[in-house]
N, C-alpha and C positions, 0 to 999 in steps of 0.2 A: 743488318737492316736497322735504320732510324725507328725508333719507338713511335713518333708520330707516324712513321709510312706503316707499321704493323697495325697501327690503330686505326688508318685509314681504310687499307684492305680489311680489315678485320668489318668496319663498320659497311662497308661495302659490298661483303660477303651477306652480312644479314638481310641489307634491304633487297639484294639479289636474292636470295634464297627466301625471303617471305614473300616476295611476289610470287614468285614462282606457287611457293604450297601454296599460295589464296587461289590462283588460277585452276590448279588441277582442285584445289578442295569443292571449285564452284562444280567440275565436272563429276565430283566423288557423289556430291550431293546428291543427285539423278539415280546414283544407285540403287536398287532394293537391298532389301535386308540379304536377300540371300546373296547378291555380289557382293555385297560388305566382309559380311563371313566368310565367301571363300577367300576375301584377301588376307583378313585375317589368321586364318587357319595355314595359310602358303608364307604366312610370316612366321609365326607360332613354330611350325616343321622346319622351315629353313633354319630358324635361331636354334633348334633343339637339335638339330643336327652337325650346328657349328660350337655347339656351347665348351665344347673342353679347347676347341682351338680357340677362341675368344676367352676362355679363361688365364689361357697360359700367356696370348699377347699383353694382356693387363695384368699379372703379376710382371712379367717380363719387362715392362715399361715404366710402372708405377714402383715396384717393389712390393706390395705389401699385398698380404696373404698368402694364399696356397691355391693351385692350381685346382684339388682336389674340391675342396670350399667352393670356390667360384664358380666351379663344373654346377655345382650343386643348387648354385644361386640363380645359375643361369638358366637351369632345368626349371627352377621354377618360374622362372618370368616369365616361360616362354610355355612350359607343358601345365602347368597344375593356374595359370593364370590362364590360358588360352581353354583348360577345362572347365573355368570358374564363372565366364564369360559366355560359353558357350550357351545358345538358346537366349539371350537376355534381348529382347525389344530394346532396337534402338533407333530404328527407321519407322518416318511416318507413324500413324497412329499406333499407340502406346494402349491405351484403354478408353474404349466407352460406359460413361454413365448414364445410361438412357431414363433410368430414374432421376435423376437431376440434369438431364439436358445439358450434359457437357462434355467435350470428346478433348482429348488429353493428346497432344502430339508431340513429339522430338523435335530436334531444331538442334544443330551443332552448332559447335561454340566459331568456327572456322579454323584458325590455327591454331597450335598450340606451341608455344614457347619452350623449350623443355633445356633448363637447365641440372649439365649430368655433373654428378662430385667423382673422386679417382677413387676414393675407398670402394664403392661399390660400383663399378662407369659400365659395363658392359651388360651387366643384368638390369640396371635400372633403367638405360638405353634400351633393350627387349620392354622390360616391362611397359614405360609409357607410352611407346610407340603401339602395342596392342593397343592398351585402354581408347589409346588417340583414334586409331583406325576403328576401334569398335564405334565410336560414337560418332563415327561419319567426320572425324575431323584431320585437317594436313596436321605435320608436325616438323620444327626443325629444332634441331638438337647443337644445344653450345658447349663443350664439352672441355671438362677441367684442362689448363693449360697441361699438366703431368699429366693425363690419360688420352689426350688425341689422338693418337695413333690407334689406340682399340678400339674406342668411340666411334671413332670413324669408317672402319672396317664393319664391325655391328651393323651403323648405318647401312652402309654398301650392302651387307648380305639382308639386311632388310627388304631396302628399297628394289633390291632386282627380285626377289619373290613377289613383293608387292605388283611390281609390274607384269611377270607372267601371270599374276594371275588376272591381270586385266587391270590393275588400276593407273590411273593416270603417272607421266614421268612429272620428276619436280614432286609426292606426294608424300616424298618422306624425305627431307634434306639435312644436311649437317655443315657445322660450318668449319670448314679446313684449319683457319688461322682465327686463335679464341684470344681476342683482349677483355679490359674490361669495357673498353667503350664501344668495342660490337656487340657483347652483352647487352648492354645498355638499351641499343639502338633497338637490339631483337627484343628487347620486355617492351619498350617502349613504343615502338614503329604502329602506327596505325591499323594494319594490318591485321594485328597479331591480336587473339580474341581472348585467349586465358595463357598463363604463367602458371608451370610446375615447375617449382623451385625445391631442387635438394641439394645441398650446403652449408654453409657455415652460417651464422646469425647474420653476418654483415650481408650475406648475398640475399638472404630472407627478408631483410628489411629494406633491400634495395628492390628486389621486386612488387614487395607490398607499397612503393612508392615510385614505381612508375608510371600509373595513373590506370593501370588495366586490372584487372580480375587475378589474383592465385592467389594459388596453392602454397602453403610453404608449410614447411616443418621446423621446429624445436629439437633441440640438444635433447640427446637422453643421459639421464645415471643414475641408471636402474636397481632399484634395490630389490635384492632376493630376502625372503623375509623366510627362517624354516620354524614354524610354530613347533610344541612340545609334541605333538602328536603325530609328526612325519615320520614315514619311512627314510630315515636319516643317508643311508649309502644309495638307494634312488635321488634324493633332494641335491647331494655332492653333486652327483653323476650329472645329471640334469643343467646344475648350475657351470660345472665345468663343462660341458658340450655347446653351452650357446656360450661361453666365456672363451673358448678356444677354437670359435666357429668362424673360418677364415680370420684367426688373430685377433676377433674383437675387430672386426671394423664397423660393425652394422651397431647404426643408433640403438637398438636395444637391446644392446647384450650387458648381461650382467657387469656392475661395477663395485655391488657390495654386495659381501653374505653377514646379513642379520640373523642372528640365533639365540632362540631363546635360552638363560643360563645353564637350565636342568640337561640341554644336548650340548652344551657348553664341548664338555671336554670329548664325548662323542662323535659332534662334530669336527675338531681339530683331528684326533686319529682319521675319521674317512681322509681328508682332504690330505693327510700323508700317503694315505694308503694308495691316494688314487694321483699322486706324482704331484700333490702342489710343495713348494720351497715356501717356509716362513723368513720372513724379513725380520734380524734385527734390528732394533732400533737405529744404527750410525747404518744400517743395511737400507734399510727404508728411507733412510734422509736421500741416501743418492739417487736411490729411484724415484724419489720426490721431486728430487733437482731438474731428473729427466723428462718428467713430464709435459711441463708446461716449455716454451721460450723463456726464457731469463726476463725477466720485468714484465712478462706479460699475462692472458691467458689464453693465448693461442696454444693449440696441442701443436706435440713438436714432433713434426713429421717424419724423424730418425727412427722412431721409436713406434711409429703406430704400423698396427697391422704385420709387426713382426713377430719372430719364436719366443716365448720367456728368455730362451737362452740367450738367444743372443742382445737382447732387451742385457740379459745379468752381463755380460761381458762386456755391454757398451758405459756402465755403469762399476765397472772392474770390483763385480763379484764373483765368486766361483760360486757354481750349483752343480749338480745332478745330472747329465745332458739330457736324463729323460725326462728332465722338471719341466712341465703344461703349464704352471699357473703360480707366477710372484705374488702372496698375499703379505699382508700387513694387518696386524693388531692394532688397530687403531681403539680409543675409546668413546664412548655416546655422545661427547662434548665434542670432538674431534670434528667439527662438520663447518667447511668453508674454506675461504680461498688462502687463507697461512696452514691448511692441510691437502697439500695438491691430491692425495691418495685416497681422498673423501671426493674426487673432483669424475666426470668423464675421462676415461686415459684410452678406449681406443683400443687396445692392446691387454696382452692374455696379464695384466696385473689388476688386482683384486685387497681390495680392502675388507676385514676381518670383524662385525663389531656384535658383541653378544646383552643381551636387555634381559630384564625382569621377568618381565612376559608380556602377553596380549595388548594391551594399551601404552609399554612403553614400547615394542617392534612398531606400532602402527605411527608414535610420535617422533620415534628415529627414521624410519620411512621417509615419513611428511615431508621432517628437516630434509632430506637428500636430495628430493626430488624440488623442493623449494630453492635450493641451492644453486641446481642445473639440471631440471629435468620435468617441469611442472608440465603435467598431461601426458607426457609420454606414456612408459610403462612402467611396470612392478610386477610383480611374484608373487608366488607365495605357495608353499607347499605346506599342505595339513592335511588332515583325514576328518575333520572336527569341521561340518559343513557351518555349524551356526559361525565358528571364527573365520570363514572361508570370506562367509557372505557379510561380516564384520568388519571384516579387513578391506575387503573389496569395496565397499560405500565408502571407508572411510577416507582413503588414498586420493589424493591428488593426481591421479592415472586417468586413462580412459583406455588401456588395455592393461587388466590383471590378468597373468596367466598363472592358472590354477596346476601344481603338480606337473609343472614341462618348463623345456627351459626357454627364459624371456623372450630371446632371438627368435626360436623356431615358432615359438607361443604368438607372439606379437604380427609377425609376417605370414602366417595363417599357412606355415608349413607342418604345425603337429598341433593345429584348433582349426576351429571351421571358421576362423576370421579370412576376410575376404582374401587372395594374395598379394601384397603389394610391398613393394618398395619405397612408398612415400607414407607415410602416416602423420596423419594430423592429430596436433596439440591442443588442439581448443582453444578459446578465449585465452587461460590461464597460461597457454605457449606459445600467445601472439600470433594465432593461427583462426582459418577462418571454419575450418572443422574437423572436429575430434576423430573423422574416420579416416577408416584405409583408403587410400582413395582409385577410387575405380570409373570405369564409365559412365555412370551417375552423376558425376561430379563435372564431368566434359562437355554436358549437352545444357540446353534448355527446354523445356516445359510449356508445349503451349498451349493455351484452353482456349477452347471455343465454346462458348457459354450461350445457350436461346433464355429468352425470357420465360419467367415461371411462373413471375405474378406482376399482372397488369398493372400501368402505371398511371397512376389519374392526370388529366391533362387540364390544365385552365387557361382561357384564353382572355382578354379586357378587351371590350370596344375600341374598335378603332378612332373615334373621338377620344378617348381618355385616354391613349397610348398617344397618341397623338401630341396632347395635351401637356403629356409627363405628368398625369395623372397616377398612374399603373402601382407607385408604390403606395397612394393611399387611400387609393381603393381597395388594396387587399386588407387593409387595417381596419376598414368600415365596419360595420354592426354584421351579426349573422344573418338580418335580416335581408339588408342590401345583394352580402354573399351569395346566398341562396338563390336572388334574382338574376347572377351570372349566368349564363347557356355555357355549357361544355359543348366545345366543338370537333368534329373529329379530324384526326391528325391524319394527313397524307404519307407519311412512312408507312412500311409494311410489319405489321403487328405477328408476333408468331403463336398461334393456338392452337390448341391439338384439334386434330380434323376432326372430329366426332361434336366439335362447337358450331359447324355448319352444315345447313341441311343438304346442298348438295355442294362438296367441293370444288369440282369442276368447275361451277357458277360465280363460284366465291370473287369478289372482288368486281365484278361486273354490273351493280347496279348502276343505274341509269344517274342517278344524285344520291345524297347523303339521305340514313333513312330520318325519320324522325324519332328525337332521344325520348328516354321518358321522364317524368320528373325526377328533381334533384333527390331527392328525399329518398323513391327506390333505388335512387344508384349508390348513394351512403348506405343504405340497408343491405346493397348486394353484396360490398367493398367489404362492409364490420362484418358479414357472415362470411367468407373469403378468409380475412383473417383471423377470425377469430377460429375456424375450423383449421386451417393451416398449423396453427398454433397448439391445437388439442391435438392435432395427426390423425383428427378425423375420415381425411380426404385423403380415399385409398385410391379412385380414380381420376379423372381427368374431372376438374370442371361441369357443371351441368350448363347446358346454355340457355341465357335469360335474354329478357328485352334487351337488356344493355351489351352485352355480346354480340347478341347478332345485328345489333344499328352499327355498333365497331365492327365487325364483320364487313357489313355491306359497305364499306367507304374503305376499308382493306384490305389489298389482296393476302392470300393466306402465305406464310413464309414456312420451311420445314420442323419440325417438333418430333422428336420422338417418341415412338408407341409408348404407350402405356406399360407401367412396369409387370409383369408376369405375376399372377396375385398365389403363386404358387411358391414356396419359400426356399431357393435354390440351395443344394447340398452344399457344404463345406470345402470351398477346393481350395487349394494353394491359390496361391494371388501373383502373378508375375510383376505386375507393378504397382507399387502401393505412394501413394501422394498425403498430403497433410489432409488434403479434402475427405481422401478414402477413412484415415481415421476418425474425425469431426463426429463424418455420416455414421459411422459404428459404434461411438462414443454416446450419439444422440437415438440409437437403436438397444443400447448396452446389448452390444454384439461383439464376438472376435474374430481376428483377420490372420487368417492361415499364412504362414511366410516359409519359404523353406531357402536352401543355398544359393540361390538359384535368382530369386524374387530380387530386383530392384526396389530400395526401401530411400524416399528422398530424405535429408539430414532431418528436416521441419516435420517429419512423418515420424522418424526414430525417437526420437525427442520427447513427440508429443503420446505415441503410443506406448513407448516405453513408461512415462512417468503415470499413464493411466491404467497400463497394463492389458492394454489391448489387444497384442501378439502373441497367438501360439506359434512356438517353431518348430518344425518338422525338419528330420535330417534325409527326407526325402528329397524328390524335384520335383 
């Protein structure tokens, strides 16, 4: 087939399949929470039931990894994310603040764009497809040219669970024939409301430049860091288990082990002990060679996601056949692109480099992740909480996994971080946020805000308005000012009912009542705010002359009760907003959060830096 006619079908494939999900997403919408869930939950089941046969189609197709791995990847996109998700508000109202008069509601993004990579294609296809469904949104999936065939299949057993369980057909689609300019089309088509982009730099930068909303992620090269104080043959173990965790194909699996000098030679026996092969030097030049493409730094797909072994054999060394883990002796100076084995490699090979201590591991760190990896993750294993909490500020990371290894640490399969597949790099990884990203991240936030404090209205005679007078008349003396009549506004004003004497009546005067002078209405306005201001004003408003002449010329609009003067116990918080902290912040209060609790980025941010949040490993 003509390269233009695959790029045609290809482009034609997405704007068929994004029409489509905008149509069923319009019917998805209509659902309650609780049809939501059970589609969700009949996706979740289906994919955990298919997950070792979708693992073994995407080794089988792609080459790269292990069945076993993948089994494992895919149990979690589908079981321990479909558990993480479960219970979270994401239809219709979200939370009311009836002390601030404002009700918070969901609102989905509509489609969602979801571009899949082959390193990981069949779990991270499960995984977005939840998130998507959780938050009331369609999804179509464009999927690496080497992984269509699993991709695709995943899709399919998605989308027919989806549908027994009642949701619309067209709600979960995928696109058969992947170029780059149907890509394109799908980030870019009207349609399409947000972009999950996981891939390579170039695909990341082309989605952040198709003119819509995503998601993207940043390279990792993850440095494990073992301070002097760790259990040394757990810290190995650890680091070798997310390093040989399906081959190294997951962005954050270890790519160096930093060790402090004193476990120096300590370290090197575990790492024997536990089957890794050291690199000679003319040893390590060849699996240097093999890393990258020749002139380039594209990773080079021969090699990723395969055994040590055969990584040594493609590179004509002999090892061990039980050898797990090619490392390399590198030194602290060793960092950058003429040392490919300081770089991302993807694959069970591992760079070796041992420091001072404390502040030269955290400055070796820095450099690695500045190299290829800024925001992702890091490590670090110690018993020494003060160098924990040391390390961890000082890193360029936005996931330190403390004592576990990076992979399982970072994807919130052995920490209580959310579970995901996509993580975000933050500013510093050209990314729009630092988290895992989850259903939180797929929706919008809507507020509906009543008024809370009256707004003074002025009006200019109609001769001086007239005149094109209006702007210097308000420039006049205060004395003139003063002789202005405030007149009342025909919109509908919102006051708490206890401001009129009889509700029911409200709004039904015969004409406007008569105001009273200027002077008590400034008097009522400075005592308003100025009680406002001290937090004086535990109830509603008292009603004055000026209230109820505003009253009688409008009708009353709805206001929520008066807050409960009783001080509510301590609960978890299911959904927490930037507002909710503000309000705790200006009470010096704290906000209970546990697994469970949707936390917005602008929430985490601001409560984290003021220390707002307790967390409970409750629900």
């Amino acid at each position: 087939m003509d390269l233009r006619d695959r790029d045609l079908i290809s482009v034609q494939q997405a704007r068929d399949l994004v029409a489509r999900a905008a149509s069923a997403q319009r019917e998805f919408a209509a659902f309650s929470q609780d049809q939501v869930d059970a589609v969700v939950e009949a996706c979740a089941s289906a994919a955990a039931d298919a997950a070792e046969d979708l693992a073994r189609r995407a080794v089988e197709e792609t080459g790269f990894g292990n069945v076993a791995d993948k089994t494992t990847k895919n149990r979690l996109a589908s079981v321990q994310v479909a558990r993480a998700i479960r219970g979270l508000r994401t239809v219709g109202i979200l939370r009311e603040d009836r002390e601030k008069a404002i009700l918070e509601v969901a609102s989905p993004v509509g489609v969602v764009a979801a571009v899949i990579p082959s390193t990981n294609p069949t779990s991270t296809a499960i995984y977005k497809t939840l998130i998507s469904l959780k938050a009331q949104n369609a999804i179509v999936l464009s999927p690496h040219p080497s992984a269509s065939r699993s991709i695709c299949e995943t899709a399919s057993v998605l989308a027919r669970a989806a549908v027994s369980a009642g949701a619309p057909e067209g709600l979960i689609g995928c696109m058969q024939q992947t170029t780059v300019a149907g890509t394109r089309e799908l980030m870019s088509h009207r349609q399409t409301g947000v972009i999950l982009a996981t891939g390579g730099t170039g695909l990341v930068r082309a989605a952040y430049g198709s003119g819509k909303p995503a998601y993207g992620v940043g390279p990792g090269n993850v440095p494990a860091y073992i301070e002097h104080s760790a259990d040394v043959r757990k810290a190995v173990a650890d680091i070798f288990a997310g390093k040989t965790f399906d081959y190294g194909t997951i962005c954050s699996s270890e790519q160096a082990m930093v060790v402090e000098d004193s476990l120096r030679d300590a370290a090197l026996e575990e790492c024997r002990r536990q089957d890794a092969y050291f690199l000679s030097e003319p040893e390590a030049e060849k699996i240097g060679a093999l890393v990258f493409l020749p002139g380039t730094h594209a990773p080079n797909t021969s090699i990723v996601g395969r055994p040590a072994t055969v990584i040594a054999e493609r590179a004509g060394i002999s090892v061990p056949p039980n050898t797990r883990v090619l490392m390399a002796r590198l030194q602290p100076q060793q960092v950058g692109r003429e040392f490919p084995l300081s770089a991302e490699k993807l694959s069970p090979i591992l760079a070796f480099y041992s420091v001072a201590g404390l502040d030269a591991g955290i400055e070796l760190c820095r450099r690695l992740l500045e190299f290829g990896g800024m925001g992702h993750t890091c490590a670090i294993h110690s018993r020494d909480d003060a160098a924990i909490r040391r390390f961890g500020q000082a890193v360029p990371a936005f996931r330190v996994c403390v004592n576990t290894s990076a992979v399982h640490g970072s994807i919130g399969y052995s920490t209580n971080l959310f579970p995901a597949m996509t993580l975000g790099c933050g500013a510093p990884g050209g990314n729009i946020t630092s988290d895992n990203i989850g259903p939180q991240h797929l929706m919008n936030v809507k507020r509906i805000a009543w008024e809370s404090r009256p707004v003074e209205h002025r009006t200019v005679p109609a001769e001086q308005r007239l005149a094109g007078l209006a702007q210097s008349q308000a420039a006049e003396s205060s004395a003139s000012a003063a002789a202005t009549e405030l007149a009342p506004v025909s919109r509908p004003v919102a006051t708490h009912p206890s401001c009129t004497g009889d509700p029911a009546a409200a709004g039904t005067s015969a004409g406007p009542a008569k105001l009273p002078p200027v002077s008590e209405i400034a008097a009522e306005i400075a005592g308003r705010v100025f009680a406002a201001a001290a937090g004086a004003q535990a109830g509603p408003p008292a009603c004055s002359s000026v209230s109820a002449a505003r009253d009688s010329a409008s009708p009353v609009s709805w206001a929520p009760p008066p807050a409960s003067p009783d001080k509510p116990a301590l609960a978890v918080s299911p959904f927490v907003s930037e507002s909710d902290v503000r309000l705790a912040m200006a009470r010096r209060e704290k906000i209970l959060i546990g697994p469970r609790t949707i936390v917005t980025p602008s929430a985490r941010d601001l409560g984290r830096d003021h220390e707002i949040f307790v967390e409970t490993e409750g629900s």
